[in-house]
N, C-alpha and C positions, 0 to 999 in steps of 0.2 A: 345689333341688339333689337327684339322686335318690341313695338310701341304700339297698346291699345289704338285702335281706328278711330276712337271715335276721338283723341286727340285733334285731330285733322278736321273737327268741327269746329274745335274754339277759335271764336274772334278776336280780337282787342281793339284796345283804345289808341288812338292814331295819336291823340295828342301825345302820351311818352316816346311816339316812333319820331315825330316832328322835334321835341325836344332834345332827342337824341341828337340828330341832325344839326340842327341852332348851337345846341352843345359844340360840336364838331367845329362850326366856325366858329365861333368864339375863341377853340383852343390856337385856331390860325389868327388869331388876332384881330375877327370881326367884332363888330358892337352890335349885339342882335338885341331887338327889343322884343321880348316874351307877351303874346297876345293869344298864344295855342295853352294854356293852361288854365284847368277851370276852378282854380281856386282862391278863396280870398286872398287879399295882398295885406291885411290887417292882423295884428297881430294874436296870440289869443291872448283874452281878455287875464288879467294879474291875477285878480280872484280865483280864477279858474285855476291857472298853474299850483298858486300860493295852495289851494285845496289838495291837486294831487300829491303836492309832496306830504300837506300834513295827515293825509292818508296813508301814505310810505310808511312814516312815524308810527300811525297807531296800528300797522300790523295789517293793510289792507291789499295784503301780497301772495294770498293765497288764494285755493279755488273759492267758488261761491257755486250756487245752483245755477244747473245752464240758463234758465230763462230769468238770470237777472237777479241784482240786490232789489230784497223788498221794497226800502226805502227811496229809490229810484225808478221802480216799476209803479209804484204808487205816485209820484210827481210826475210821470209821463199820463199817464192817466186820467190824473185832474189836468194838466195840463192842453190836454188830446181833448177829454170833452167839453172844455171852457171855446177854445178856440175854435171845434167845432160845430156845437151844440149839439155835441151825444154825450150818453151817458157810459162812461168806458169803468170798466173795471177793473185793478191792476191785474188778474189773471188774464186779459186778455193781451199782454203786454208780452214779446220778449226782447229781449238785448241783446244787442250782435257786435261783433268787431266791425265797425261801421256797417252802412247799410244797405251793400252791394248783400252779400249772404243771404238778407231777404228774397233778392231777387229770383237766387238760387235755390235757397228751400225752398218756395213756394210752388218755381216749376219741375221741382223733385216731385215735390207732394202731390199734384195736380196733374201734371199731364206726362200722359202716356204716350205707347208710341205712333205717330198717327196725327196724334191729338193734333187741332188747329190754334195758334197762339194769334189775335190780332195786335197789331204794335202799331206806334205811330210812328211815322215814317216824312220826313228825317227826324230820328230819335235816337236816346243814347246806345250805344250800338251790343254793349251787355246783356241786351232782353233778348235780341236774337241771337245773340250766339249760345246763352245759356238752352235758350230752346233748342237750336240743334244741336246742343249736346247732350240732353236729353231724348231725344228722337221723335222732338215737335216737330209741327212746320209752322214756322211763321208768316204771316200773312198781314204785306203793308196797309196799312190806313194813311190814304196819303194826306197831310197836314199843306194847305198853299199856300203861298204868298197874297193871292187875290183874296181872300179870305181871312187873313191877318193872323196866319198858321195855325188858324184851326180846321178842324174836318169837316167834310160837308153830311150832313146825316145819310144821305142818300148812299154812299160814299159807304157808310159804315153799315147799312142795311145790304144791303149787297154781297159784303163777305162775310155775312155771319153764317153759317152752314151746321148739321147736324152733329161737325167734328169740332165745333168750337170750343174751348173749354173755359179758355180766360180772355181778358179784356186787360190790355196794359193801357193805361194813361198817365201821363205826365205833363202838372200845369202847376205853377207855371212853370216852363219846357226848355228843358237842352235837347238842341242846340239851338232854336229860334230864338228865346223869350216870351212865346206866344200866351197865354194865358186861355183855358175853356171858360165858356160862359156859364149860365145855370139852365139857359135851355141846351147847349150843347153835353153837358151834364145829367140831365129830366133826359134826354132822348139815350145816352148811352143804358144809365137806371132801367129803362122801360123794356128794354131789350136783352138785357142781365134779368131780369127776374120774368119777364116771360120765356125764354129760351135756358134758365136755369146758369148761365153760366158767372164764374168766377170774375172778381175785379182785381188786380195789383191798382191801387191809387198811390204814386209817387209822388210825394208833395213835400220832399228834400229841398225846395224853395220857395214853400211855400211862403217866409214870412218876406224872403225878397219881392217885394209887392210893391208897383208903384201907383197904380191906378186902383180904385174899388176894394175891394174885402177878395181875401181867398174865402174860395168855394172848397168844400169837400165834396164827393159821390157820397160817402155814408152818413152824412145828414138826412138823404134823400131816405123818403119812405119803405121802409123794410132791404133798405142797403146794407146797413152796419152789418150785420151775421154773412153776408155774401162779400164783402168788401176787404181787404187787406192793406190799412197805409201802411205806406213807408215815408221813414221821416227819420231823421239823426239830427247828427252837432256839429258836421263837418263844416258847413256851406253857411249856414246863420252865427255860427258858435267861431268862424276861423280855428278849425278842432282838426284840420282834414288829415294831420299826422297823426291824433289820436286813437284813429279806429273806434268809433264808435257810433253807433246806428240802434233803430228800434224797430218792431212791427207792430202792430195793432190787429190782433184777428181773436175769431169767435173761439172759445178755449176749447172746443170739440179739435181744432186746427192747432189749437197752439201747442196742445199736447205732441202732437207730430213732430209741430218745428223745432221747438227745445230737442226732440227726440235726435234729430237731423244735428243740432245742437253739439248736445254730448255725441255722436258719431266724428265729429267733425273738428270741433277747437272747444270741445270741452265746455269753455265760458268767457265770457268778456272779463278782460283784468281791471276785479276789483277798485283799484285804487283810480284808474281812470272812470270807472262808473261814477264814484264820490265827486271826482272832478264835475262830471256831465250833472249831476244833482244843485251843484253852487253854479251852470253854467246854465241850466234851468230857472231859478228861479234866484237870481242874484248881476242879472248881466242885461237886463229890460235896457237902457242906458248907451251900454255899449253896441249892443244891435242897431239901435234905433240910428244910431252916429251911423254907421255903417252903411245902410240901408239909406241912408240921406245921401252918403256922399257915392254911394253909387247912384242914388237917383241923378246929379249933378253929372259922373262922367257919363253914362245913360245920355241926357239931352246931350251934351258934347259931342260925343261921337256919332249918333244918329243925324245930327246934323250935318255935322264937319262930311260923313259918310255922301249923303245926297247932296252934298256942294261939290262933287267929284263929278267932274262931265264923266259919264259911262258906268256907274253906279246908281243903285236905288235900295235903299235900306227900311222894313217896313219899323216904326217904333215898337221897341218889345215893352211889353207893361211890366217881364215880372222878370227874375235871375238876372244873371250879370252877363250875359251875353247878345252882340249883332247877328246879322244873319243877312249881308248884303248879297243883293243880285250884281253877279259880274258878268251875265250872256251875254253882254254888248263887245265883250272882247273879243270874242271868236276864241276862247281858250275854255277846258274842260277844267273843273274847277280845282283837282291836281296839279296840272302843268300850271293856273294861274298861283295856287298858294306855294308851289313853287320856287317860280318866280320873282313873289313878294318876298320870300328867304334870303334868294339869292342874290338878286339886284336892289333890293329895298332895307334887307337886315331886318325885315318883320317878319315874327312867326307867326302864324294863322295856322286853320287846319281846312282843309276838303269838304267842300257840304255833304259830300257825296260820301264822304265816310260815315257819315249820320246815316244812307242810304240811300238807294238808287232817285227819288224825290228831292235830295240834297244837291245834287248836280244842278248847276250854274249858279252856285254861293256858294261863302266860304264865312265861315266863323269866328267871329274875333272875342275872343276873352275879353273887356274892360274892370277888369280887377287887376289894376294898375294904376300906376302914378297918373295923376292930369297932365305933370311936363311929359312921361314918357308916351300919353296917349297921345298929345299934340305932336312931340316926335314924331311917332310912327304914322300917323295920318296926313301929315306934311311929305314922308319918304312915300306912301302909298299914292298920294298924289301925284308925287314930280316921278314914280313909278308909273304908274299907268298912262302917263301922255306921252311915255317911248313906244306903245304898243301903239302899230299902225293897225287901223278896226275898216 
């Protein structure tokens, strides 16, 4: 049976490949402790659930307009420009089955074939494959360790060419943690509106924050109309089975995406949107807990991490993930997460699945227990002092 080519572009996500794997031992009777998975370990919040069912009840089981119930596209909006400080308005709003779709409409909408996509690199690996299946090219922006995973401007001046189109950024960032600054922000801005091009700002962590205030790009001076957040309930909300995600773009744009919208899934189910509405503006509380007690396994494992002779781990300010350097072992960062599966019963993922910049780290989830972080950093330990370096 013959199979579109352009099949053969899609990428994926290594942690389900990794899970799979871990799965597999486990069924032989290992005890694997799960640190490849990026999502919260907290429950969703009672409110939340309690809503979607009382949504079920009053009939909120049917379609609605692709880009979203009014009364939730309006609380994302006030929402969007309080924390901010712009002025959104709910047409520029749509609602997606979480907030990967964004990523896909947008370089539906945008780029052609040709076109140049810059990405940060190591970053979530979704942006580039979406691109070459479109028939972009992507083109790394590399994110360093010495740096504290951000980009260096120079670095970003460089590859920007007359085929550019968009600008992906993501802070704070899978898979480091890294966080942009606001002059690293001012410098991407300056370059977006003189060179006319598109911004994705993915800011799906942004309220995992442990140091300073998030930054948005569209705060920045005549950014908003050029800029497209992405933002959901997965990752802040513990919603990540819910499917649900938003964008933020200028309604000349949004016209499109809804459009892509109904081609596509039609519309977000209802009765979850109503949930995302009481998860909005009813759950301040329950995040805050949450974001605390990862700031706590945060300092723990960043520590515990560079108390490991042959490791160096930089502190990540924002989301729930490490991003330690393992080059001291003489192993490619595959064969070391590995490894770690095998002989340690820790699952991690590849830096280098993140992208070719990712090579010589490896990522560790801490959206997990404290005793099972301590576990796994105790095996990772008495793990890496069998490798002769």
């Amino acid at each position: 049976m013959k199979l579109a080519k352009r099949l053969s572009k899609l990428g994926t996500e290594s942690a389900f490949q990794v899970l799979v794997k871990a799965k597999a031992l486990e069924a032989q009777g290992r005890q694997i402790i799960h640190l490849e998975i990026g999502e919260p370990d907290f429950p969703t919040p009672k409110a939340v659930i309690d809503s979607a069912k009382q949504a079920l009840d009053e009939g909120y089981t049917h379609y609605c307009g692709p880009s979203g119930l009014n009364e939730l596209r309006a609380a994302i909006a006030t929402e969007v420009g309080q924390t901010r400080g712009i002025s959104v308005d709910p047409d520029w709003v749509v609602i997606t089955p979480g907030a990967k779709p964004i990523m896909f409409y947008l370089i539906l909408a945008v780029v052609d074939d040709g076109d140049e996509v810059i990405t940060p690199n190591p970053g979530f690996p979704i942006y580039e494959s979406m691109i070459n299946f479109v028939g972009g090219k992507p083109v790394s922006l590399p994110l360093v360790e010495e740096h504290d995973f951000r980009f260096r401007v120079e670095d970003l001046k460089q590859r920007v060419t007359s085929k550019t189109r968009l600008i992906i950024i993501n802070s704070p960032q899978n898979p480091t943690g890294g966080v942009l600054t606001e002059g690293d922000l001012e410098a991407i801005a300056d370059i977006a509106r003189d060179k006319d091009i598109w911004i994705l700002s993915d800011e799906i962590y942004g309220k995992i924050l442990y140091e300073g205030k998030h930054h948005s790009i569209s705060s920045f001076p005549d950014m908003l109309a050029r800029t497209v957040i992405l933002d959901g309930f997965s990752k802040t909300y513990a919603m990540t089975g819910w499917r649900l995600g938003y964008g933020i773009m200028h309604p000349d744009l949004q016209t499109h995406i809804s459009t892509l919208v109904t081609n596509s899934v039609s519309c977000t189910a209802p009765f979850v949107q109503r949930a995302g509405l009481v998860a909005l503006t009813h759950t301040k509380k329950e995040v805050h807990q949450m974001v605390e007690e990862f700031r706590s396994r945060r300092d723990f494992v960043w520590k515990r991490l560079n108390a490991i002779p042959g490791i160096h781990c930089v502190c990540p300010p924002g989301a729930f993930y490490a991003f330690p350097n393992i080059r001291s072992f003489g192993m490619n960062s595959a064969d070391f997460a590995d490894y770690l599966l095998d002989k340690a019963g820790v699952a991690v993922l590849s830096g280098a699945s993140f992208g070719a910049y990712g090579e010589g780290f490896i990522r560790l989830s801490y959206a997990n227990s404290m005793e099972n972080l301590a576990n796994a950093l105790d095996r990772i330990e008495e793990a890496t002092r069998q490798i002769s370096r």
